[in-house]
DRENDO-1510 file (C-alpha; in Angstrom, 1 decimal, always signed):
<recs>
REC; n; res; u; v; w
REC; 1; UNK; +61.3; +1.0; -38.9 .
REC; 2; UNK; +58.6; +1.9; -36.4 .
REC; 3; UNK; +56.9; +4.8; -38.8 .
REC; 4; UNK; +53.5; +4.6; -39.5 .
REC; 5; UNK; +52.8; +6.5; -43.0 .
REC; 6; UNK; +49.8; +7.6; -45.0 .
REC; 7; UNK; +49.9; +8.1; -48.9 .
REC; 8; UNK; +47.3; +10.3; -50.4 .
REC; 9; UNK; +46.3; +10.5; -53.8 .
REC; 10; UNK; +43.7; +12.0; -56.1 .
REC; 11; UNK; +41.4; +9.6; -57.5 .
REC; 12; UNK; +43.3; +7.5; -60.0 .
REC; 13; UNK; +42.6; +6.4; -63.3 .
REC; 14; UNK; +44.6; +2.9; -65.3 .
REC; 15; UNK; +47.4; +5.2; -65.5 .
REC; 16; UNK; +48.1; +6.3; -62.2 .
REC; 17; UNK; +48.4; +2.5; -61.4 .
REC; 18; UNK; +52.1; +1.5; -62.0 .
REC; 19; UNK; +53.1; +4.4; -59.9 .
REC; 20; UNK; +50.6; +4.1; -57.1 .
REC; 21; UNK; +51.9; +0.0; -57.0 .
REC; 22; UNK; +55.2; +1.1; -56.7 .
REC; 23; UNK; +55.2; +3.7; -53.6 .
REC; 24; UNK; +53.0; +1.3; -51.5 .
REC; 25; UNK; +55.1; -1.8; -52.6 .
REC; 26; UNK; +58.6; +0.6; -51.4 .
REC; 27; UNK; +56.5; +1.7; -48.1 .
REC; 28; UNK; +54.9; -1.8; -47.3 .
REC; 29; UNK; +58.9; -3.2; -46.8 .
REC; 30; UNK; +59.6; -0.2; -44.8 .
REC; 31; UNK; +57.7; +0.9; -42.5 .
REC; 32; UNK; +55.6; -0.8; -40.0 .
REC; 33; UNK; +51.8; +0.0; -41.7 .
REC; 34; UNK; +50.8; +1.7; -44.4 .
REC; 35; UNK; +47.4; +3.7; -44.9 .
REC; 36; UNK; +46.5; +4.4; -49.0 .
REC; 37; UNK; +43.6; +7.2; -49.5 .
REC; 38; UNK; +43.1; +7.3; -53.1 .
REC; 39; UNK; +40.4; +5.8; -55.2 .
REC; 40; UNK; +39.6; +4.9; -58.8 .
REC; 41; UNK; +40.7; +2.0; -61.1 .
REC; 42; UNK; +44.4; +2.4; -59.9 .
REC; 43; UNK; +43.0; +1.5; -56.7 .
REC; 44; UNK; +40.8; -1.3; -57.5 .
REC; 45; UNK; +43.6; -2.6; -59.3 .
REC; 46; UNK; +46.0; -2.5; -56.2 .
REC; 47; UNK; +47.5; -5.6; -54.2 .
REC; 48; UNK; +47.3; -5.1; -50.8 .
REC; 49; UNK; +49.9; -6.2; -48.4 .
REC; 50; UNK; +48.9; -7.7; -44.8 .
REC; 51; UNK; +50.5; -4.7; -43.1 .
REC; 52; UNK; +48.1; -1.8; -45.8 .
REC; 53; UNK; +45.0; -0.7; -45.4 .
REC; 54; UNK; +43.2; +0.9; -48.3 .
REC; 55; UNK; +40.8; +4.1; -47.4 .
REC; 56; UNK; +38.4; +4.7; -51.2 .
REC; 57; UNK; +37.6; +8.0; -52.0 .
REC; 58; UNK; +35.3; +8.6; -54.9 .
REC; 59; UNK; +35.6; +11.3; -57.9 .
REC; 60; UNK; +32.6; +12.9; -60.1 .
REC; 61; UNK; +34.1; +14.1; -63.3 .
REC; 62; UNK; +32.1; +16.8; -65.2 .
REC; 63; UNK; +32.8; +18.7; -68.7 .
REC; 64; UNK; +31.1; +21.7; -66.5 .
REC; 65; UNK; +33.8; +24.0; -65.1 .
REC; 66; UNK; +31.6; +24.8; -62.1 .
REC; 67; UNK; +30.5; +21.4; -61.2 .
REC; 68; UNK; +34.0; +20.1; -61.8 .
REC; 69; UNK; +35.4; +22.7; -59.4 .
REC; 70; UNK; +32.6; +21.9; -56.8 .
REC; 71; UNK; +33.5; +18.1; -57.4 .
REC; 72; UNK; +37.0; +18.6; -56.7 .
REC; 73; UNK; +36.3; +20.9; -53.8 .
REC; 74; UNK; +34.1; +18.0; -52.9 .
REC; 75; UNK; +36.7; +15.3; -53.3 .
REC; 76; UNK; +39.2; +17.2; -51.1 .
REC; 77; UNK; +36.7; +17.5; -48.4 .
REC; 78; UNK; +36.2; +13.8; -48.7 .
REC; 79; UNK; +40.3; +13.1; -48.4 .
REC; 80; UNK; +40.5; +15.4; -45.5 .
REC; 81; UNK; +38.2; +13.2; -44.0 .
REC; 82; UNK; +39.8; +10.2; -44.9 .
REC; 83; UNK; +43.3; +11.7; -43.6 .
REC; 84; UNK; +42.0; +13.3; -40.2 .
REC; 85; UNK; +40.2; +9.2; -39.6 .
REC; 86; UNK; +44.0; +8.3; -40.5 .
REC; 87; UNK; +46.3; +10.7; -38.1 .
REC; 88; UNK; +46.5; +8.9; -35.2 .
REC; 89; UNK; +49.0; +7.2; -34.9 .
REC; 90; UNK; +50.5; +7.5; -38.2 .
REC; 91; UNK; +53.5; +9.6; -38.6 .
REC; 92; UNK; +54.2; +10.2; -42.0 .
REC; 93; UNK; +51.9; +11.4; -45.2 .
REC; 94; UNK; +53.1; +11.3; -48.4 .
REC; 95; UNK; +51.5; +13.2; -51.2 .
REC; 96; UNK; +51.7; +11.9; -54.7 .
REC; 97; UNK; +49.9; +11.1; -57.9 .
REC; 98; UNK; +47.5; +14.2; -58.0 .
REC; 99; UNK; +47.6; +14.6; -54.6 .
REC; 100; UNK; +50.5; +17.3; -54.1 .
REC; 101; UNK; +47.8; +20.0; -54.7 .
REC; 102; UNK; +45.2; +19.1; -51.9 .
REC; 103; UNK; +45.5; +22.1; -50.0 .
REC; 104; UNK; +42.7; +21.4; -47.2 .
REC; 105; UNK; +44.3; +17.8; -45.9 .
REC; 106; UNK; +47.8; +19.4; -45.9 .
REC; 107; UNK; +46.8; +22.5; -43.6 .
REC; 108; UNK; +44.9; +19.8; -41.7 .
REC; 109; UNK; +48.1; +17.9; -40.7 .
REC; 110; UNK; +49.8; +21.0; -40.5 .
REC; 111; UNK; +47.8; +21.9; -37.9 .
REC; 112; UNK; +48.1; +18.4; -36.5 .
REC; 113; UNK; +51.9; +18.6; -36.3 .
REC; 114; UNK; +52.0; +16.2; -39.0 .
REC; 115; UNK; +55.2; +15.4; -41.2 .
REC; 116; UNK; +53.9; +16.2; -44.6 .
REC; 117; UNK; +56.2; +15.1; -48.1 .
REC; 118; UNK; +55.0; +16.5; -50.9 .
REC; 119; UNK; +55.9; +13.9; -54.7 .
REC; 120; UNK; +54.7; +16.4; -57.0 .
REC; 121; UNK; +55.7; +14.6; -59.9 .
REC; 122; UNK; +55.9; +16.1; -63.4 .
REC; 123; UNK; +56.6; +19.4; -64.4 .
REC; 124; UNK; +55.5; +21.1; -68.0 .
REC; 125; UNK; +57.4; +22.7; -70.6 .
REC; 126; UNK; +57.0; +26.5; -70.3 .
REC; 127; UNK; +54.8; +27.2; -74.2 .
REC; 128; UNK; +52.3; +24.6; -73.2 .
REC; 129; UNK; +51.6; +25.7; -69.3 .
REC; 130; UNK; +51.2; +29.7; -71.3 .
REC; 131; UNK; +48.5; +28.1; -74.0 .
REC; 132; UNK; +46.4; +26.2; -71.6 .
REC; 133; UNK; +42.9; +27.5; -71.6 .
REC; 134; UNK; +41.3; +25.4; -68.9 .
REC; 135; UNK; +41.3; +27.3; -65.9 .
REC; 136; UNK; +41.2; +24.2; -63.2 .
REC; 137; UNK; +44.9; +23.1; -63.9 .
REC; 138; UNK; +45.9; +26.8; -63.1 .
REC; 139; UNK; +43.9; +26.7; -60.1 .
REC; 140; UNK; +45.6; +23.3; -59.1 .
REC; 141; UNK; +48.7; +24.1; -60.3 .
REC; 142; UNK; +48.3; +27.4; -57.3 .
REC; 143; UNK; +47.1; +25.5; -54.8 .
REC; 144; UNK; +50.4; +23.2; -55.5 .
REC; 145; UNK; +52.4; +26.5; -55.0 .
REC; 146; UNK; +51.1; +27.0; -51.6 .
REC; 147; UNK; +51.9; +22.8; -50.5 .
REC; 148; UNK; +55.5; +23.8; -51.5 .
REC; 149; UNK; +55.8; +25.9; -49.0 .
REC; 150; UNK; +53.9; +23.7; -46.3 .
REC; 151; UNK; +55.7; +20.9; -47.1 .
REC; 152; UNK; +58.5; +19.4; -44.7 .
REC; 153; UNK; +60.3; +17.5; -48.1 .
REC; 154; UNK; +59.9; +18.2; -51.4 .
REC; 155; UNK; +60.5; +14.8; -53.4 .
REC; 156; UNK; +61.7; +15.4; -57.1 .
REC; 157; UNK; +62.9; +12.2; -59.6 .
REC; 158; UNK; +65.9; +14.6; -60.7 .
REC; 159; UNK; +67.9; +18.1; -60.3 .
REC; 160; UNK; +66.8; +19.4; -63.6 .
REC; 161; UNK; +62.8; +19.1; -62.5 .
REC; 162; UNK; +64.0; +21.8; -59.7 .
REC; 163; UNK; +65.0; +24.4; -62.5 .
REC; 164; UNK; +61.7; +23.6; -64.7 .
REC; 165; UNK; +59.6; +24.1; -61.9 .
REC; 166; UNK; +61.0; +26.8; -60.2 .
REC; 167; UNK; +61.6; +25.8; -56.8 .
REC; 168; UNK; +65.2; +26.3; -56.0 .
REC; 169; UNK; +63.6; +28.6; -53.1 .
REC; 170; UNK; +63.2; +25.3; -51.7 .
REC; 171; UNK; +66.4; +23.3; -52.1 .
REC; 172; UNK; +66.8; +23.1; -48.5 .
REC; 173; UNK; +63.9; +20.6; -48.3 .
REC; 174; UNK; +64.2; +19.2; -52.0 .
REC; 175; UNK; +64.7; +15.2; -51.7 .
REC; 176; UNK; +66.2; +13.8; -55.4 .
REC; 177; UNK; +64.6; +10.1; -54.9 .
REC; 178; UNK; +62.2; +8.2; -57.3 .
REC; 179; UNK; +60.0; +5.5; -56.7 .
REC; 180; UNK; +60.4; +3.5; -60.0 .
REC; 181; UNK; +61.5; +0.0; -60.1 .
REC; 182; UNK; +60.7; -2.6; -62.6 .
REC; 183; UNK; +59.7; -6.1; -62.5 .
REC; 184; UNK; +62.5; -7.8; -65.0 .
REC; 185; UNK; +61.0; -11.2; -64.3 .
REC; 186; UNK; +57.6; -9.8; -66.4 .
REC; 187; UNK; +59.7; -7.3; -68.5 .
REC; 188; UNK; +62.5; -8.5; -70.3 .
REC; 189; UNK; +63.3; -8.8; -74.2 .
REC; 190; UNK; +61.8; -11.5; -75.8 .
REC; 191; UNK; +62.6; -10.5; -79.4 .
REC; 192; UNK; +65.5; -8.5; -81.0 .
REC; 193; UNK; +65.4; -5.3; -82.8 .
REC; 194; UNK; +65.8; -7.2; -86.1 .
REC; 195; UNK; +62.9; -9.9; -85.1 .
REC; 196; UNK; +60.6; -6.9; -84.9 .
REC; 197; UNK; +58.5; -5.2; -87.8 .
REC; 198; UNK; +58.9; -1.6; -88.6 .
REC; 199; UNK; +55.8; -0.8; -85.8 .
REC; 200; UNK; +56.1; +1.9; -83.8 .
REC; 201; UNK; +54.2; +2.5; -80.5 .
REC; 202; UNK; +53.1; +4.7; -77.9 .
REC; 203; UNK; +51.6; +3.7; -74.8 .
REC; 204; UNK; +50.0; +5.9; -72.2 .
REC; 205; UNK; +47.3; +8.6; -72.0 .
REC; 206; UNK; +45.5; +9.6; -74.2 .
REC; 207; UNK; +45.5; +13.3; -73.3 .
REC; 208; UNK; +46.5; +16.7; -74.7 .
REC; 209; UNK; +49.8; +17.1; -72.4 .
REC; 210; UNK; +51.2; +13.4; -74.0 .
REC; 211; UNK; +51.3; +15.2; -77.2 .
REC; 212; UNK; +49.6; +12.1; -78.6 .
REC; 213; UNK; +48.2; +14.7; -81.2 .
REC; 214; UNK; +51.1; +15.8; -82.5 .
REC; 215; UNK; +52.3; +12.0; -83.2 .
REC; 216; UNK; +49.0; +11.4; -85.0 .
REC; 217; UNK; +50.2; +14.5; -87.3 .
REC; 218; UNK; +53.5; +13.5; -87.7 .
REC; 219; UNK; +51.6; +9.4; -88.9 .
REC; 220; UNK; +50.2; +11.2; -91.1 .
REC; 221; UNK; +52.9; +13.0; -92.5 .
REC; 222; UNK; +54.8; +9.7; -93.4 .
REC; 223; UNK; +51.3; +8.4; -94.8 .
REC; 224; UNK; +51.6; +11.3; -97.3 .
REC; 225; UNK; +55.7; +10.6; -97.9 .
REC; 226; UNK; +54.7; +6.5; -98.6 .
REC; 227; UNK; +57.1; +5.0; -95.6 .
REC; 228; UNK; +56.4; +1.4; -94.8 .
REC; 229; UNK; +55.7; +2.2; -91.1 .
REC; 230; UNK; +52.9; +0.5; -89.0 .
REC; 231; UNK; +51.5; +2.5; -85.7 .
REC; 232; UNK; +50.4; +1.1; -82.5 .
REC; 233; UNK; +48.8; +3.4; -79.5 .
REC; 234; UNK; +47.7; +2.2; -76.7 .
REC; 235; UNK; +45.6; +4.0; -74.0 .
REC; 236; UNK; +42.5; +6.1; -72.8 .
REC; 237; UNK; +41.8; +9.4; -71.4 .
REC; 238; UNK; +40.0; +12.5; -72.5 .
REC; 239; UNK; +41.4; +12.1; -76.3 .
REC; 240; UNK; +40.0; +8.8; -76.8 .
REC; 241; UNK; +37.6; +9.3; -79.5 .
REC; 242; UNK; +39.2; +12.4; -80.8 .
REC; 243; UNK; +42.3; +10.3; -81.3 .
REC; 244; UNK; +40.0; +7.6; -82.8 .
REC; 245; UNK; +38.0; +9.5; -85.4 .
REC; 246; UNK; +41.0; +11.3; -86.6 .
REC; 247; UNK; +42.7; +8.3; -87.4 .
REC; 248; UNK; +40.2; +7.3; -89.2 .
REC; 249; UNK; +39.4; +10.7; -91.5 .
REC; 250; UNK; +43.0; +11.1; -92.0 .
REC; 251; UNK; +43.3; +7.6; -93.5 .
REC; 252; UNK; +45.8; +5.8; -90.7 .
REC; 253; UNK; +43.0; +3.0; -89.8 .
REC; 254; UNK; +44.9; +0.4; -92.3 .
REC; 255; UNK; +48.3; +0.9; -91.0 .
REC; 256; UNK; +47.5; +1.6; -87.4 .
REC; 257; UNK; +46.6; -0.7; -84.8 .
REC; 258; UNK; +44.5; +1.1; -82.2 .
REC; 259; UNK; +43.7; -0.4; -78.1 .
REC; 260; UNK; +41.8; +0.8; -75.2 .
REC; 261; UNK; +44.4; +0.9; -71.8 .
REC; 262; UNK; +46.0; -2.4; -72.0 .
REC; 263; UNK; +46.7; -4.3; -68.4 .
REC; 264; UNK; +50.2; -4.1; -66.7 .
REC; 265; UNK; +50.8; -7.7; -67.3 .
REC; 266; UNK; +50.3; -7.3; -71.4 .
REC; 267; UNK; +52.3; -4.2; -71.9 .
REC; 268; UNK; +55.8; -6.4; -72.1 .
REC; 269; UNK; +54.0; -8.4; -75.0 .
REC; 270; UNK; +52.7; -4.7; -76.6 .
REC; 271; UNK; +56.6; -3.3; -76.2 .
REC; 272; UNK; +57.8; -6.2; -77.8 .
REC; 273; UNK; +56.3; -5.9; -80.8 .
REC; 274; UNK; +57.8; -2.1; -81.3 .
REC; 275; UNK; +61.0; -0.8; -82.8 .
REC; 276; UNK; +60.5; +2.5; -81.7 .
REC; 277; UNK; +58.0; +3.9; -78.8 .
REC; 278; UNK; +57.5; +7.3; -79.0 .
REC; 279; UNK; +56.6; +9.9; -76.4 .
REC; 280; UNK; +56.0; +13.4; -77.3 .
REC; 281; UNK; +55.3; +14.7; -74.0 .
REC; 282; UNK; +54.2; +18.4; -73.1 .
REC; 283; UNK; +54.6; +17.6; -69.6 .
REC; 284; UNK; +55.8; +14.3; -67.6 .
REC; 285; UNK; +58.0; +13.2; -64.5 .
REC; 286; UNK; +59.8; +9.8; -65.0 .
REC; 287; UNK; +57.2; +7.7; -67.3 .
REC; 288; UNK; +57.2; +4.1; -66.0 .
REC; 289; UNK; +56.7; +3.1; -69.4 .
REC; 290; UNK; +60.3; +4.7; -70.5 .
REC; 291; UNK; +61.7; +2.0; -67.9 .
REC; 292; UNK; +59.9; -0.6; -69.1 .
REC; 293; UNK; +60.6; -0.6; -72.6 .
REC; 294; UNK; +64.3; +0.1; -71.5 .
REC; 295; UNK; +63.8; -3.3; -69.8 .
REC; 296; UNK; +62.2; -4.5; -73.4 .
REC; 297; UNK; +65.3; -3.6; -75.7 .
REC; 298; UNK; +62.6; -1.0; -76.7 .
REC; 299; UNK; +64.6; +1.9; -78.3 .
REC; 300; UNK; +62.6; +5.2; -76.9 .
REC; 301; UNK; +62.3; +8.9; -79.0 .
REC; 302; UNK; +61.2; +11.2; -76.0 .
REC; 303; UNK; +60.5; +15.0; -75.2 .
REC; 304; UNK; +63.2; +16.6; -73.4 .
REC; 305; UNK; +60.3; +16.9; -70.1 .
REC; 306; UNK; +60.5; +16.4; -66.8 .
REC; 307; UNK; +63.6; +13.9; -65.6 .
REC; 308; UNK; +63.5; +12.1; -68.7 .
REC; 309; UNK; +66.7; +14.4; -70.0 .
REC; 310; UNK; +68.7; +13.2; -67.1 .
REC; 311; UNK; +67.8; +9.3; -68.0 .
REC; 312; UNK; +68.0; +9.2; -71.6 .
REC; 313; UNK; +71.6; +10.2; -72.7 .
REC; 314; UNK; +70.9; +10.7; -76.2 .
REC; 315; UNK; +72.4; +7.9; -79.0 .
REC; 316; UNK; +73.6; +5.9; -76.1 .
REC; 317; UNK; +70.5; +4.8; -74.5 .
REC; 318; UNK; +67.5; +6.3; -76.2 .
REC; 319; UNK; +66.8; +9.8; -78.2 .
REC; 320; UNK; +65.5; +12.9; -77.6 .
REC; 321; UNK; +63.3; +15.0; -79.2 .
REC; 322; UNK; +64.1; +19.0; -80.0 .
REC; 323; UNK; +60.8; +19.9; -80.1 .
REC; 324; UNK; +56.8; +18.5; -80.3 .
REC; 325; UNK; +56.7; +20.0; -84.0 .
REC; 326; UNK; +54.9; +16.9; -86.0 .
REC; 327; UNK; +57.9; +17.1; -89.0 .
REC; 328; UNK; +60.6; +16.6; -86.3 .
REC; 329; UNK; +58.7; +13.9; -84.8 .
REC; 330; UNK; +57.9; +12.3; -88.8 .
REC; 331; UNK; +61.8; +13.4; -89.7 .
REC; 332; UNK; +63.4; +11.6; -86.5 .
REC; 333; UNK; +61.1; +8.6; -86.8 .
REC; 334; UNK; +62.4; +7.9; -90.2 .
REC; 335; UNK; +66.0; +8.4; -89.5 .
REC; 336; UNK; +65.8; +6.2; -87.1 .
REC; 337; UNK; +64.2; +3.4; -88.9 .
REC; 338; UNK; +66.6; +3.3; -91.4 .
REC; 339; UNK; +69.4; +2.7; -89.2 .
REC; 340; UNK; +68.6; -0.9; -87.7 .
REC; 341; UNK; +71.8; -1.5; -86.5 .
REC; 342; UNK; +72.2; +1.6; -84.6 .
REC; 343; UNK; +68.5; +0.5; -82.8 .
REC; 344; UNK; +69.7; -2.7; -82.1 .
REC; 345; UNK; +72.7; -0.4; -80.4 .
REC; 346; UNK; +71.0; +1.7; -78.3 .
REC; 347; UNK; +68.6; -1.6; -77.4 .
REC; 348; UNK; +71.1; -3.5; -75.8 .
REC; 349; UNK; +72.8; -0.1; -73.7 .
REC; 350; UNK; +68.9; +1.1; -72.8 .
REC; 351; UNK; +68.6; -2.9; -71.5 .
REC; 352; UNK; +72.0; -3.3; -69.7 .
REC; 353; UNK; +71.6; +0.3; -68.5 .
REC; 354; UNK; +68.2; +0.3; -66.9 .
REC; 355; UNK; +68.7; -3.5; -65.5 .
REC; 356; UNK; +71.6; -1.7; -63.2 .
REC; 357; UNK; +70.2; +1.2; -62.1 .
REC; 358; UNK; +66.2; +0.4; -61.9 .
REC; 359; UNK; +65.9; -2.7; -59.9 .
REC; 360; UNK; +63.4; -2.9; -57.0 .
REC; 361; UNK; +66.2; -3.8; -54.2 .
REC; 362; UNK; +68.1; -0.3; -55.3 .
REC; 363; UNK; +65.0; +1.9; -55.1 .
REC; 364; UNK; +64.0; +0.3; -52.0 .
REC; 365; UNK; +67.9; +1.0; -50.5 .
REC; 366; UNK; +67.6; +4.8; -51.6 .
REC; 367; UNK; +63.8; +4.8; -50.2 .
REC; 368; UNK; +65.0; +3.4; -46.5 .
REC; 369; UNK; +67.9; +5.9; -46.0 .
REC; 370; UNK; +65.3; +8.7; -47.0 .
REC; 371; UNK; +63.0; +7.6; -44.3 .
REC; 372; UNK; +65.5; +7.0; -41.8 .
REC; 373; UNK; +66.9; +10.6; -42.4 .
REC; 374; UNK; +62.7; +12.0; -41.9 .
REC; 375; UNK; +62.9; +9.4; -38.3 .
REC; 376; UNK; +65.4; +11.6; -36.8 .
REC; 377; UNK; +64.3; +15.2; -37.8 .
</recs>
């Protein structure tokens, strides 16, 4: 293809890299060249292609509310910047990972007769978006509302994220596409459920929208009931030492083992370890990390969030949480454990299954037909 094409993102922490990897890796063996505005460690992190060039934007975070909405003010003035340098000549931007809400480069390229697609991402369940108190999101999550409606295409990872988020208004320009792929030369299973201890793991942020508090509540609930279970979490983010310190007053240190944000290479050596990963999620997309312990044999206990409903088909594949409530978290964790040879099950389908319908060749297949369609409008 002869396209030229721009992804912007907000600044990036460890997290943001798998997905961040994965869209420039798709858009590298498409198109002819490849401009990245984002910043962070996701960035720093990145391996460039010949045909990519890399455009770092910077981020001050604050616990201030005003000085973190002037920062973020500040940090869209700095991407428009970045984009405007980055126009000509290029003839597709692609907002994702953050970015879907930076309402001043959009208009910009608007202006500029620009094609715009808009990745927004995850969507949250309803009770947690009404409970947040932090007004930034809510401002975010408005400005988000109004790149909907600038947008040319609307990428979403599945049909049921167009419900949750409310944008049938939009299906004339909604895109069902992901940009998830995964690496099955580094992930793979390297021990069987039965070779595995009774550890179970999560593995992400460490942030109030994971839910990573209510599976701390629900440890400590089969602390209190004596269950020979061992924890693993891996991560960082704004929880960190909250997650820490209650760990430690609520008397989990001895039976759980406790990282900072592990590398990409190390997490198929963390997932093997785990019977059970666990994600609890008040708001997600398509978590890499549910792919890659699919890839793992790594049975997976999710939130119903997002596009992971229309992945996980429930005893077949992985589970599925009813609700975030720490006793249906403790309860299903339990019931699971005691049934090894229904793990070992579900491992081998969640392996088989996501080996057939993740790999980077299909995602790239699905990604060219997309772009040739957006050549010709």
């Amino acid at each position: 293809m002869k396209v030229n094409a721009c992804i912007v993102t907000f600044p990036l922490s460890e997290a943001g890299y798998a997905p961040l990897s994965n869209l420039v890796k798709l858009f590298s063996r498409l198109v002819n060249r490849v401009c990245v505005v984002s910043g962070g460690a996701a960035l720093e992190n990145l391996r460039l292609d010949s045909n990519v060039k890399a455009m770092k934007v910077t981020h001050r975070v604050s616990p201030k509310l005003v000085m973190r909405i002037i920062n973020y003010v500040h940090t869209q003035l700095k991407i428009l910047n970045c984009v405007i340098e980055a126009s000509p000549g290029t003839d597709l931007f692609a907002f994702s990972v953050g970015g879907q809400d930076l309402i001043l480069p959009v208009l910009a390229l608007k202006l500029l007769r620009k094609k715009v697609l808009l990745l927004p991402g995850g969507t949250a369940t309803r009770e947690y978006s009404s409970v947040r108190r932090d007004p930034l999101p809510k401002f975010r999550s408005l400005l988000n509302g109004l790149n909907f409606s600038l947008a040319d295409n609307i990428i979403l990872y599945s049909r049921t994220m167009i419900r949750e988020a409310n944008l049938a208004k939009y299906h004339h320009k909604i895109i069902i596409a992901h940009e998830h792929f995964v690496d099955f030369s580094k992930f793979s299973i390297k021990k069987t459920i039965d070779e595995r201890l009774n550890v179970v793991g999560y593995i992400g942020r460490l942030s109030e929208e994971k839910g990573i508090l209510n599976l701390i509540d629900a440890m400590l609930l089969m602390l209190e009931k004596k269950t020979q279970i061992h924890f693993m979490i891996c991560g960082d983010g704004s929880l960190a030492d909250k997650v820490g310190k209650t760990i430690i007053d609520d008397g989990l240190e001895a039976i759980t083992k406790l990282t900072k944000w592990i590398p990409h290479d190390d997490v198929p050596r963390y997932l093997n370890e785990l019977k059970l990963l666990v994600l609890p999620s008040f708001a997600e997309g398509l978590p890499n990390i549910l792919l890659e312990a699919m890839a793992c044999g790594t049975p997976v206990l999710a939130a119903p969030i997002g596009a992971i409903p229309d992945i996980i088909r429930d005893g077949e594949i992985g589970f599925l949480l009813k609700s975030n409530d720490p006793k249906h978290i403790a309860d299903k964790i339990v019931e699971l454990l005691n049934k090894p040879e229904f793990l070992e099950k579900v491992s081998k389908n969640a392996y088989e299954w996501v080996r057939e319908n993740f790999s980077e060749e299909k995602t790239l297949e699905s990604w060219r037909r997309i772009l040739q369609e957006l050549e010709t409008q």
